[in-house]
N, C-alpha and C positions, 0 to 999 in steps of 0.2 A: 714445469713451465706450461705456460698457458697454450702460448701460442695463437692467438686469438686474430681471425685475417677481417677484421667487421668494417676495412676499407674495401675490399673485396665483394663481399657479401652484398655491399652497399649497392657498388657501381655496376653488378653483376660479372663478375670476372671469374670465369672456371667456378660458379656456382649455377644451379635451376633459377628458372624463375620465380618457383614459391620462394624458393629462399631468400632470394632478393627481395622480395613482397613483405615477408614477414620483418626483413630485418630494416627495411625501408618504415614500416608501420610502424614498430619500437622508437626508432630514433625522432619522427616525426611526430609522435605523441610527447614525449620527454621534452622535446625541445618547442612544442607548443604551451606544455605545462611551465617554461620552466622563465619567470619573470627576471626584468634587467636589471643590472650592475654589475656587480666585479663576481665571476663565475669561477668556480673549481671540479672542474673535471675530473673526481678521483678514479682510478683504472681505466684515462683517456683510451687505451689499445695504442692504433693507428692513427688516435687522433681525429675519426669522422664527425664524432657529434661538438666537439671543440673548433672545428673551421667552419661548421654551419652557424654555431653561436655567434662565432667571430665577425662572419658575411653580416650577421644578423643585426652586429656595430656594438656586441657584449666586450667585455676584457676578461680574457677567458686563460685560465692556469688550468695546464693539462699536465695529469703525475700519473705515472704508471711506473709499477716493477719492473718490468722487462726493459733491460736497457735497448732490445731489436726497434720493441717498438716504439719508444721516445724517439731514438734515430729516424725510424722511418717518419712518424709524426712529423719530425724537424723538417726533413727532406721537403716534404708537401707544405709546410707552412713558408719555405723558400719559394715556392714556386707559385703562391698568391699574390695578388696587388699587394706595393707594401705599407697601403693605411690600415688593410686585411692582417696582415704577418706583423705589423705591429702592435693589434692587440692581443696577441695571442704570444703563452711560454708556454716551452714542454720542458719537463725536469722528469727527473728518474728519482722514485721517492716511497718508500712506505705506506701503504696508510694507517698502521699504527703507529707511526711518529712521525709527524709530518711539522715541517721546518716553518711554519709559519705563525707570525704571532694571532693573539686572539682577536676574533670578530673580525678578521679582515675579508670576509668576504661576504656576497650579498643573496646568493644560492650555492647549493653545488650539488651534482648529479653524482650517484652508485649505479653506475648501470653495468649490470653483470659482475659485480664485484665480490658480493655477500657470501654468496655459494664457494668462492674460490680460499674467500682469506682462512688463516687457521681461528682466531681471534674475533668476531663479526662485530662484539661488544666495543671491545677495542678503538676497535676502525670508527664506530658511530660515536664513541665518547671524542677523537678527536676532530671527525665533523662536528659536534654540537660546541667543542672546543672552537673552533676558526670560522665558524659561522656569526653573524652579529645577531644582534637581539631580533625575534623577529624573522630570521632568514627562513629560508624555503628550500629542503631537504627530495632530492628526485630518485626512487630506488627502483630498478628495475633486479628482478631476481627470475628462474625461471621455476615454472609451477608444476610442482609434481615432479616425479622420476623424469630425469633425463641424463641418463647414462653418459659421463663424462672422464674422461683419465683424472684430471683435476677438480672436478666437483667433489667438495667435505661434505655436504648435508646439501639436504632435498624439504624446499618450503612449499608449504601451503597458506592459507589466508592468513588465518589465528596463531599460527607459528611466526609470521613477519609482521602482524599487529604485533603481539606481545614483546616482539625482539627491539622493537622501532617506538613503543608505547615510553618509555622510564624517559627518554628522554626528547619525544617529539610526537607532537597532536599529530596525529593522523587523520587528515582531512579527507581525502583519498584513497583507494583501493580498490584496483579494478584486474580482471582476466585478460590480456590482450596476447590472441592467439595462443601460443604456449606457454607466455611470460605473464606472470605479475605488477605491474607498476601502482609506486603509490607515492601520493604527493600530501610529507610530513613538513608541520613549522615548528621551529625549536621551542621548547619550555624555556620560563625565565626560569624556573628553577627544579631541576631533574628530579623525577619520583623514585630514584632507585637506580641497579645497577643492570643495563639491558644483558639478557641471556636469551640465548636460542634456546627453545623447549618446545616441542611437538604438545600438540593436545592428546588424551589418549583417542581420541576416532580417528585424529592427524596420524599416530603412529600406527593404529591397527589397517587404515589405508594403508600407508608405506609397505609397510609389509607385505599386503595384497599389489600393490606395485612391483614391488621388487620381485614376489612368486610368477609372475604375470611375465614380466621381462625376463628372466630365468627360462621361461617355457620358449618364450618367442628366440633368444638366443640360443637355444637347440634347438629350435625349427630350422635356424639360419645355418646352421653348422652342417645339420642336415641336407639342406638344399646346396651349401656351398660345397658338401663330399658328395653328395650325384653330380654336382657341375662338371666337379677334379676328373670323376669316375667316364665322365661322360664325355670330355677332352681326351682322356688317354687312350677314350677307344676309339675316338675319330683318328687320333693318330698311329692308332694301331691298325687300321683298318686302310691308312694312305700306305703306309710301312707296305701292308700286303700286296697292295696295289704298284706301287712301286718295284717290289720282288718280280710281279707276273708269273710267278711260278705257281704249277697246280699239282705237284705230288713230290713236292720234297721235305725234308726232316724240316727244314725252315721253317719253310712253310705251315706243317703241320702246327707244329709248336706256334706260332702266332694265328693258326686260325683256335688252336686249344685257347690262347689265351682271349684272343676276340671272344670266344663262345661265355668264358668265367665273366667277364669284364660285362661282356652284355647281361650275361644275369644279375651283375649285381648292381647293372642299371634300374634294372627292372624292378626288382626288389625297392630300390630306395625311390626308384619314381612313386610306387604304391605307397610309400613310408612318407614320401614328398606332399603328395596330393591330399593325402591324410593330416599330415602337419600344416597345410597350408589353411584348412576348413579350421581345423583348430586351432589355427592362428588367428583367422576374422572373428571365431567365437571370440577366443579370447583378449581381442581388440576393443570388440562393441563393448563384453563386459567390464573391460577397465574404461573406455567411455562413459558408460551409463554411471558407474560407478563415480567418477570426477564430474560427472553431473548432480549426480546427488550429495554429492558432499559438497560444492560449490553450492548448493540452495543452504544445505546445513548452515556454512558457512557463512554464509549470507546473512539467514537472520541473527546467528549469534552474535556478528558482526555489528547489525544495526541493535542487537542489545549493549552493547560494550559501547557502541557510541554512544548512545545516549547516556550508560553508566559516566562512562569519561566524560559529556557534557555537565554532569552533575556534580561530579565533582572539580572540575575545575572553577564551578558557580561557587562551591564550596570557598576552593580556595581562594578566588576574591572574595568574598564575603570575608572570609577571617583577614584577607589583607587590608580589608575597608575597613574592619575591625579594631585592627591594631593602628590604622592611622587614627579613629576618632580617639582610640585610648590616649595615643600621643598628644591628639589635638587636646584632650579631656586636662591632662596632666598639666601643658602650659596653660592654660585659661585659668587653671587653680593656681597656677603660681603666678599668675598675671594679676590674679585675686588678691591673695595671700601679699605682694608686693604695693597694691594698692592698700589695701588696710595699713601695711604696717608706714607705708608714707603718711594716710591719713592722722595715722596716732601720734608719729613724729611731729606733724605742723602742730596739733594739739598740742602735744607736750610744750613746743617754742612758745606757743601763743599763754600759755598758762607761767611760763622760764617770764616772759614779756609783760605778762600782768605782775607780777612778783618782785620783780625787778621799780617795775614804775611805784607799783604803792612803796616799797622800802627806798627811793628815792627822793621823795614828795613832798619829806619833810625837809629837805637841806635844801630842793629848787622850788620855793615857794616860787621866787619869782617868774620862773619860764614856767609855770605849769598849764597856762593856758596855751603855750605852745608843745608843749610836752604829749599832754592830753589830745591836742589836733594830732599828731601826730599817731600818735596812741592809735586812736580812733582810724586813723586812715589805712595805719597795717592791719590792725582788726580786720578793720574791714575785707581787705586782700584776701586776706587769712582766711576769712570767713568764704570766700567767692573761689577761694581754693578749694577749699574741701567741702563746697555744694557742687565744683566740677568734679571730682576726684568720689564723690558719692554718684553723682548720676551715670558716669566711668566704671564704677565697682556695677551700678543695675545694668549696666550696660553687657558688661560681663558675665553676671548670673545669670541674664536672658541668653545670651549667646551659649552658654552652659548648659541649661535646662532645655535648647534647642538640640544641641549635641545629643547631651543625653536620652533624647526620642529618638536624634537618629539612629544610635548608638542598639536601643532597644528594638530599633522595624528591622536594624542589620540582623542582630543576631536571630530576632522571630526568622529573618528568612532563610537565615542561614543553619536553623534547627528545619523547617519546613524543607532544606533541598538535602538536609541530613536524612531527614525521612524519603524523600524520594530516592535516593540514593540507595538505600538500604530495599526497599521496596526492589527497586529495577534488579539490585544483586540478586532476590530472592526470584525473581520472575524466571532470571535466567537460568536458574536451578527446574525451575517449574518445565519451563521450556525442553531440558533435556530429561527427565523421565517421562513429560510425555511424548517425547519421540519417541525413546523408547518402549513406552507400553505402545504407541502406535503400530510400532513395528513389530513387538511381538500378535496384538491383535490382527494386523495386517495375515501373519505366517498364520495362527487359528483360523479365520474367518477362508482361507484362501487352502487349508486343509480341509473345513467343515464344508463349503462350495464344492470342492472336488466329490468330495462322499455323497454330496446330496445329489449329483449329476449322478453317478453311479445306480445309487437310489431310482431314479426316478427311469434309466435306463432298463434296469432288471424287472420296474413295473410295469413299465409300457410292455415289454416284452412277455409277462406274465399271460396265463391263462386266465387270473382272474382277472385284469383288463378287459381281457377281450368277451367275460361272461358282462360284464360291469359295464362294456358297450353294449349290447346287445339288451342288457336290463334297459339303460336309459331308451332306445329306439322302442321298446316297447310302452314306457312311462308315458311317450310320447307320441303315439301312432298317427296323430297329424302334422307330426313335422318331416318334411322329405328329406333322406338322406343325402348328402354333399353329393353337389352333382347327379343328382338322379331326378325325373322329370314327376311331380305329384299325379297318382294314377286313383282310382278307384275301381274295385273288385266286381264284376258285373254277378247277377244274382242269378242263381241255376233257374232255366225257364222250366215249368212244368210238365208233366208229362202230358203228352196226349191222351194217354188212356185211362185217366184221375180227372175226376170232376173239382175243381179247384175254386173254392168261396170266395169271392177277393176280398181281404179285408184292408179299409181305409186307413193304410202308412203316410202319414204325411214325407214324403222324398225332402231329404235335408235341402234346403234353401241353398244356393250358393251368390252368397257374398258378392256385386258387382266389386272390383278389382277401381280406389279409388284413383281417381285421375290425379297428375302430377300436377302440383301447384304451379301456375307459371310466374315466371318473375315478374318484379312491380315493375311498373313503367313510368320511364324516365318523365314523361308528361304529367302522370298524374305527381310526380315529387316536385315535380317543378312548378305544379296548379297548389297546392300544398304551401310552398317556399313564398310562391307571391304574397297568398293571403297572409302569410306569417311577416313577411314585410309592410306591408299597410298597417298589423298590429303593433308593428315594433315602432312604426314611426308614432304612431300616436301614442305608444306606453307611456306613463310619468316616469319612468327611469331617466338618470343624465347621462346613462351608458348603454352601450348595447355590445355582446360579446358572440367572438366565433371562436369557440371550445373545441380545437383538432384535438379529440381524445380517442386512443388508440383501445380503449376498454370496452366493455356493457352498456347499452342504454340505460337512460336515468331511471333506477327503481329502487325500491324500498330492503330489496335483500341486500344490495353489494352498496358498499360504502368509500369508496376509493377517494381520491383526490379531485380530480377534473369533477366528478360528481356529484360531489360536499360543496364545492365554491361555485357550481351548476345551482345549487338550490341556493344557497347568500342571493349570487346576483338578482336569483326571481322573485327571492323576497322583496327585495328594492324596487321590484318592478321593471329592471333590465329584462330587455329582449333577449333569449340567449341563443345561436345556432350551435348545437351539440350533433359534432363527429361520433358516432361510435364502430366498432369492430362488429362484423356476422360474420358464416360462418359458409355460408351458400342465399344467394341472388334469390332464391325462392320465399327462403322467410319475410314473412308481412312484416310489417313495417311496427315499430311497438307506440302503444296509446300513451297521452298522459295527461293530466286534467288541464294542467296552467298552460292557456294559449299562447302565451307568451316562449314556451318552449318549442324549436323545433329541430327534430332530430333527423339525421340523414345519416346511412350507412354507408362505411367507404368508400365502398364500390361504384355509390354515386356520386362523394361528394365532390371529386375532381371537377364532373360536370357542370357543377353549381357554384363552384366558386369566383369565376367569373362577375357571375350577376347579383351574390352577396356580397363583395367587394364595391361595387362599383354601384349599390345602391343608396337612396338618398333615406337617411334615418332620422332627417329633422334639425340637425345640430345636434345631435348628442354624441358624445368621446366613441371611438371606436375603439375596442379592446381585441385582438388576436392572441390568445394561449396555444402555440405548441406544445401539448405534454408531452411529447416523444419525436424523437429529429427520423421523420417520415422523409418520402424522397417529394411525397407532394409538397408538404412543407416549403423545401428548399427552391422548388419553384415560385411558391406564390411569396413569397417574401418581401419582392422586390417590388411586387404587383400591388400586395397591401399597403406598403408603405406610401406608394405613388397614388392612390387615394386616403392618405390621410389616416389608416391606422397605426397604433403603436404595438407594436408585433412585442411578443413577450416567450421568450422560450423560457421555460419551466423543468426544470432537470429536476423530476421527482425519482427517478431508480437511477441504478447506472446501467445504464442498457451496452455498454461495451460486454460489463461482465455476465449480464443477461446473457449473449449471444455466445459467450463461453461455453455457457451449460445447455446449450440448444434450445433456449427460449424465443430470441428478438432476432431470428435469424432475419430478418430483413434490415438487419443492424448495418449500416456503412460508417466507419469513423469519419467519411469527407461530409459527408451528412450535417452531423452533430458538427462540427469543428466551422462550417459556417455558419448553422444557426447561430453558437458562440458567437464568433467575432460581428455577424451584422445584426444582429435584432437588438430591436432598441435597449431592453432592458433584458438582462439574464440572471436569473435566479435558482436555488438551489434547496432542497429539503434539511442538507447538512452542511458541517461545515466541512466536513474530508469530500463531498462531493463540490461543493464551493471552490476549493483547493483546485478541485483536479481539473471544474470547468476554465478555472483563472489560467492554469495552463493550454490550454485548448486553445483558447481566444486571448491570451495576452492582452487580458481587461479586467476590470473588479467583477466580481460575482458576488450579491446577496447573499446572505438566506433567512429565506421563508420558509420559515419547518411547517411539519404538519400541526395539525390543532383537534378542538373534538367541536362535536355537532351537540350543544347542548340539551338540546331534544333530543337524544339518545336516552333510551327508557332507561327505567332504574327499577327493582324489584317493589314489585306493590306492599311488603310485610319488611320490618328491619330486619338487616342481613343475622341469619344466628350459623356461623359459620362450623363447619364441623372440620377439625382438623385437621382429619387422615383424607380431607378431597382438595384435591390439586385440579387445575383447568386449565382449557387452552381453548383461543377459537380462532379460524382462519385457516390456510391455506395449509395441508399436509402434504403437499407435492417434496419428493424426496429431492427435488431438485436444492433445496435450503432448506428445509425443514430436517433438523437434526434426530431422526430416528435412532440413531444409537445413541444418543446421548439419555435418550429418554428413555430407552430398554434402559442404559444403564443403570441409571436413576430409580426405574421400577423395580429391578432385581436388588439396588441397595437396599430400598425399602420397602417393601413388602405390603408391611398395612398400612401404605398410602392406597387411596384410589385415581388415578390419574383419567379425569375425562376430557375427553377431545372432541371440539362442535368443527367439522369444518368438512371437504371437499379434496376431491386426487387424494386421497390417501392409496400409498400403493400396498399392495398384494403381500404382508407380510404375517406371519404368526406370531401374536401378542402374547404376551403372560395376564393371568387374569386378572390382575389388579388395572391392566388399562383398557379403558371401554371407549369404541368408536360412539358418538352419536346422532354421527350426519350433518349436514347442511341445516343449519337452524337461523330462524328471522330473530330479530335485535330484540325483540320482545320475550321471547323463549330464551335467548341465550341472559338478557336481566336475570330474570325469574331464576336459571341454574345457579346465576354466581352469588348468590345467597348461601348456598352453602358450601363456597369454594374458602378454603384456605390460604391460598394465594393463586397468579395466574403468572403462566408460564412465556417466555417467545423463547423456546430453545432453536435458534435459527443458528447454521452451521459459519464458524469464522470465518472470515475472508475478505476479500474486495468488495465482495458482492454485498455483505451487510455492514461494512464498515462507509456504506454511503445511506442507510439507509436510515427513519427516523418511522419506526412504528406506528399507525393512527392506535391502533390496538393500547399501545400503549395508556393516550389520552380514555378512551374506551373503560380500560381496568379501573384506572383510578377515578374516573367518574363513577365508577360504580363500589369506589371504596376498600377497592382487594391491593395488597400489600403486592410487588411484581417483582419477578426473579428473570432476569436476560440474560442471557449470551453475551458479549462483545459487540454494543453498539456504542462507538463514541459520540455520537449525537444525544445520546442519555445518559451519561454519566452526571449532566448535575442536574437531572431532574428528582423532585421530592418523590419518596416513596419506591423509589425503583431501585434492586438491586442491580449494578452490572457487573460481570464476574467474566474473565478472563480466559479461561481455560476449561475442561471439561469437570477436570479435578476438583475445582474451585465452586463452580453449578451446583455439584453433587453435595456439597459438606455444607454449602449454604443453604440448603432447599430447607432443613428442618430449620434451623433461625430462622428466615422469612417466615415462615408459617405460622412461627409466634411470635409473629410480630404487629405493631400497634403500630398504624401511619401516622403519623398529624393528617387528620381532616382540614381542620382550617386552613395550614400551609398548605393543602393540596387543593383546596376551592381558591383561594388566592390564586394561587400557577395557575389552574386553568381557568380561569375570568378573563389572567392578559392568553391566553391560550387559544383561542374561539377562530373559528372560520370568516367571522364578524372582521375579528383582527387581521388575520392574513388579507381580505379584498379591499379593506383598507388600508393596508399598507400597498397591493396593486394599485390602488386608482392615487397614493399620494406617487409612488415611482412615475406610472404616468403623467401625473400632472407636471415632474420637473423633465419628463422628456419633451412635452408642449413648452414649457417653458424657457427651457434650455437650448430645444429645436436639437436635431439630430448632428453627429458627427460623421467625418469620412467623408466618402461616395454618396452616402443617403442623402446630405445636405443638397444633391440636387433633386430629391423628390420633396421636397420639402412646399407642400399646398401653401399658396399664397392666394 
């Protein structure tokens, strides 16, 4: 018996208040998940979550085993209002056979039930039984080891998907404190017969559960025999006190025993305090542990959804399938019935001719009426079967239309047969690269240990300390850490030597140069005006302020903000460019086109005032935030109230930036206003489109990246040499997937892997791959002439699953065939491979290499692809925010 008090629990009565909290949070989640109509309560208890429904104005049938607790349940639905007590039964009842006929109910809740029954299948076959088409299935089970006198089995995720899967979508599936809940709707037609089954990592957990619980209940046993030990000597110790005697046989004999009792106090306090440390060890480590397996979990979970989205596409498709067959089948016999009436009337009309000429000769006299008539049914006849013909086309078109539908069904129902088959196989992929993960994890975290070792036993060497002492002398003008730079004064001569002087030029010493001091705010500001007189007279119809968090505008770095920085000035737009330094000292950088001017951020708060609020002639005001800065969010409202169209641009995703200690000045209230107020929001992807649409509860764009057609191209046709592989951009370990590319160089050996780019961190390469620095676009052309194909081995995650490579556009403008990592904003771009896994990188690398792009397909793509395109697709957005005029709050800045 159960015994289950979860009225108690509830109201708080002879329970903690966690308890109450956690079992308050259960029941409140269930009964917010759980939609109206006629409800079944199966293993009601007490009946708590069946009087909340009821309050709630559900009709609620509550069945539970225990006849205590039906009674009790009864009791408390006696003592509601009774339009309350009459929607509500409590019956005493099974749930593998449960007395109700089918479909008669509209939901119904398992809460805590699963873990108790012997049968789980059972029980859910006759939920799916007494549910109607359609219903909504509430389970709550408890997750993980939880020690129970009547708990049969112990669920984790993938254990109560698969139990819950044969006969109900699981739409839902969530952790809630120590429990499980999940919200399934019935199949019209069950996949199979549900069984409970552990995964094997589900059962190799369990058992690390069960050894875990095993240790902590002789921990307790432990502490609860000090506690005993430690009672009977307090009472032995009032005993003596009591006696008052100090030298009798009594006596003696209870101070004997005091003395044994306190030792083996003592004893099991040590044995206590000892168990008690290795009790939290072994707490946190079954924590961390149901942490880790709850992520496992997780994604296998979101592979199995989507597996089960596919195929349930599947099986409507073959249900749409088999209705066109049906439909295909009557239109043929629809057919077939019209011919054969068409032949019939024929046949009459020929019986009818046949009839009149063997006639004709005995009625000469009526033949002129005979023949009217004749002629009149002809006629009929005739007007029949030209209806009963145009009837039959009528029907081979409706036929020949079936049958296309008939033809897109099945094409897409072999296409999500393919996907289907594909997702099973990923989720294979997925679990041996956990597990090579995890074995590389234990090497790499072995091989770290010995190198630390290493590098301890050398510092500490003697040849170190010869090896310092070498460099101090290699270099006898650099002053030692900490020590003040001296020179050695020259022995004076004797007095009693006649001494020749000869002319030493004395080494020069170097004036020490003076500190640059920072720019001043006036002359940026003498700077800013003149740049405004030039913008208003520009022939441009636009003029832009470029908050860009990057480098000034130059010819090495090629980024976003600075590619649509040079479109605008082509046009002859005025453009003000934000950039990032580094320190207030650095001059200010040059650039030819007047029309550009740049301020560094440390000023530009200053100046935004009076670039705002300046007069441009009539031309469109454009504002790009590339990055949700905190100035930004200030001027917002400021720009808008003169008239420009503020424009945030989600080129990275700087949430996940600020993860890996990049955009530490990252705030998500930041970003999450830019979202919802600037006028127009836009996105480089569409998984970052996604995530801005969440933010701001608004559409989001996307404008992906594009290429700068003037981006050089090798002066000689490419003659590529096979065994060299490339890469160029950013090696920061922070995304740049450096093991994937060791791996890669150790599979293959006589590749050459060359790498142009900057931050590359501090690691020991295998010869085949060659760093070759920071190289300009011109140099880096000129290399991939002899490249084989070009690399972006960028590491998985959030961080590159928003991202849309320029590099990309880059490679293929220069003709090289491309191998990615896992970016979904490339997948259907021509020429690029994108490969999922690390596994998948590796085995692909030698096919891409010999491989032949379509050129033509690939100059097509990037034609509509151009930075030309993207500023034109800004200035037509703006022009429907002028047109359309702003929403919200904005509509009062609205210039009239």
């Amino acid at each position: 018996m159960n015994h289950d008090r979860v009225h108690c629990a509830y109201n708080g009565i002879d329970v903690d208040p966690e308890t109450q909290a956690l079992t308050r949070n259960r029941l409140h989640w269930l009964l917010d998940h759980l939609p109206s109509g006629r409800i079944l309560d199966l293993g009601c208890s007490q009946g708590t979550l069946s009087v909340l429904a009821a309050r709630r104005g559900e009709r609620v049938a509550g069945v539970d085993i225990e006849e205590e607790a039906v009674a009790f349940a009864a009791r408390l639905a006696a003592e509601l209002p009774p339009d309350v007590a009459a929607r509500l039964a409590f019956l005493r009842g099974d749930g593998e056979r449960l007395g109700f006929p089918d479909g008669c109910f509209d939901a119904a809740v398992a809460g805590e039930l699963l873990e108790h029954v012997n049968d789980p299948g059972a029980v859910l076959g006759e939920l799916h039984r007494v549910l109607a088409p359609g219903g909504t299935l509430l389970v709550s089970v408890p997750h993980g080891l939880m020690p129970h006198h009547d708990h049969r089995r112990t669920f984790y995720r993938a254990g109560l998907r698969s139990l819950l899967a044969p006969l109900f979508d699981v739409r839902e599936l969530t952790v809630l404190d120590r429990h499980m809940t999940a919200v399934a709707v019935r199949r019209k037609t069950p996949r199979g017969t549900p069984a409970f089954v552990l995964s094997p990592e589900e059962t190799d957990f369990l058992r690390r559960e069960e050894r875990l619980e095993q240790q902590a209940q002789t921990l307790r046993d432990k502490l609860e025999r000090a506690n005993r030990l430690y009672r009977d000597v307090t009472a032995v110790n009032a005993e003596l006190k009591a006696r008052g005697g100090d030298g009798g046989a009594a006596g003696q004999d209870v101070l004997d025993r005091l003395s044994a009792l306190q030792e083996s106090v003592s004893l099991l306090s040590g044995r206590t305090s000892a168990g008690a440390d290795e009790l939290g060890a072994v707490t946190e480590e079954r924590d961390r542990l149901r942490a880790d397996l709850r992520a496992a979990e997780t994604e296998i979970g979101l592979l199995r959804e989507a597996a089960g989205a596919a195929e349930d596409e599947r099986q409507r498709l073959l249900e749409s399938i088999r209705e066109l067959s049906t439909g295909l089948a009557a239109v043929r016999d629809t057919a077939d019935a019209v011919a054969a009436q068409r032949d019939e009337l024929r046949a009459v009309v020929r019986a009818q001719a046949e009839e009149l000429r063997t006639a004709g000769a005995a009625r000469d006299e009526d033949l002129g009426t005979a023949e009217a008539r004749h002629e009149q049914v002809l006629r009929g006849l005739h007007a029949r079967i030209a209806d009963l013909e145009e009837e039959a086309r009528t029907e081979r078109a409706g036929l020949e239309r079936l049958r296309t539908i008939y033809n897109g069904e099945r094409h897409r129902h072999d296409l999500t047969q393919q996907r289907l088959s594909k997702l099973l196989g990923t989720e294979a992929k997925v679990r041996q690269e956990n597990e090579r993960l995890k074995e590389k994890l234990e090497a790499v975290t072995g091989r770290l240990s010995d190198y630390r070792e290493q590098v301890t036993r050398i510092r500490s060497s003697r040849a170190w300390r010869v090896l310092s002492v070498y460099r101090q002398l290699r270099h006898p003008g650099r002053p030692e850490p900490a020590q003040p730079e001296r020179r050695d004064a020259l022995p004076a001569p004797s007095p009693a030597r006649t001494v020749v002087p000869v002319p030493v030029a004395a080494p020069a010493t170097a004036p020490k140069p003076a500190a640059p001091a920072p720019t001043s705010l006036e002359e940026v500001r003498s700077g800013l005006r003149e740049w405004i007189e030039r913008a208003r007279d520009a022939d441009g119809d636009e003029v832009v302020l470029m908050f860009s968090g990057t480098t000034y505008v130059q010819e090495a770095r090629g980024n976003r903000p600075i590619r649509l920085t040079r479109v605008y000035l082509g046009r002859d737009c005025p453009v003000f460019f934000n950039y990032y330094r580094w320190r207030d000292t650095e001059p200010l950088p040059e650039h030819p086109d007047p029309l550009l001017f740049q301020s560094p951020i440390d000023i530009t708060p200053r100046l935004l005032d009076e670039v705002l609020g300046a007069d441009y002639g009539g031309k469109r005001k454009l504002l790009f935030a590339s990055f949700p800065h905190e100035a930004m969010v200030r001027t917002l409202t400021h720009a808008a109230s003169h008239g420009w169209v503020t424009i945030y641009d989600a080129r990275d995703d700087w949430e996940e930036f600020s993860k890996i200690g990049m955009a530490k000045w990252y705030h998500p209230g930041y970003e999450r206003y830019l979202v919802a107020h600037a006028d127009v929001v836009t996105a480089v992807s569409a998984p970052l489109a996604r995530k801005m649409e969440t933010l701001g509860g608004r559409s989001v764009s996307v404008n992906a990246n594009a290429l700068d057609p003037g981006f050089p191209t090798p002066s000689a046709p490419r003659r590529p040499d096979a065994a060299r592989i490339g890469y160029f951009g950013h090696l920061t370990d922070k995304w740049f997937d450096w093991d994937l590319v060791l791996r890669a160089a150790r599979t293959y050996p006589h590749y050459t892997f060359e790498l142009a780019g900057h931050q590359n961190p501090d690691l020991r390469l295998p010869d085949n791959v060659r760093l070759l620095g920071l190289l300009g676009h011109r140099e880096l052309a000129e290399l991939s002439a002899g490249w084989a194909l070009a690399l972006i081995p960028f590491k998985n995650g959030a961080l590159a699953d928003a991202v849309d490579p320029i590099k990309v556009y880059e490679y293929l403008h220069l003709g090289l065939p491309v191998l990615t990592t896992y970016f979904p904003q490339c997948v259907d771009y021509p020429g690029v491979r994108v490969t999922e896994s690390a596994a998948e990188f590796v085995a692909a690398l030698p096919e891409v290499a010999g491989s032949d792009p379509d050129l033509g397909e690939i100059r097509s793509w990037l034609d509509r692809n151009t930075w030309e395109c993207r500023v034109a697709a800004y200035s037509e957005l703006a022009e429907q925010v002028v047109r359309k005029g702003r929403e919200g709050l904005l509509t009062l800045l609205e210039c009239r």
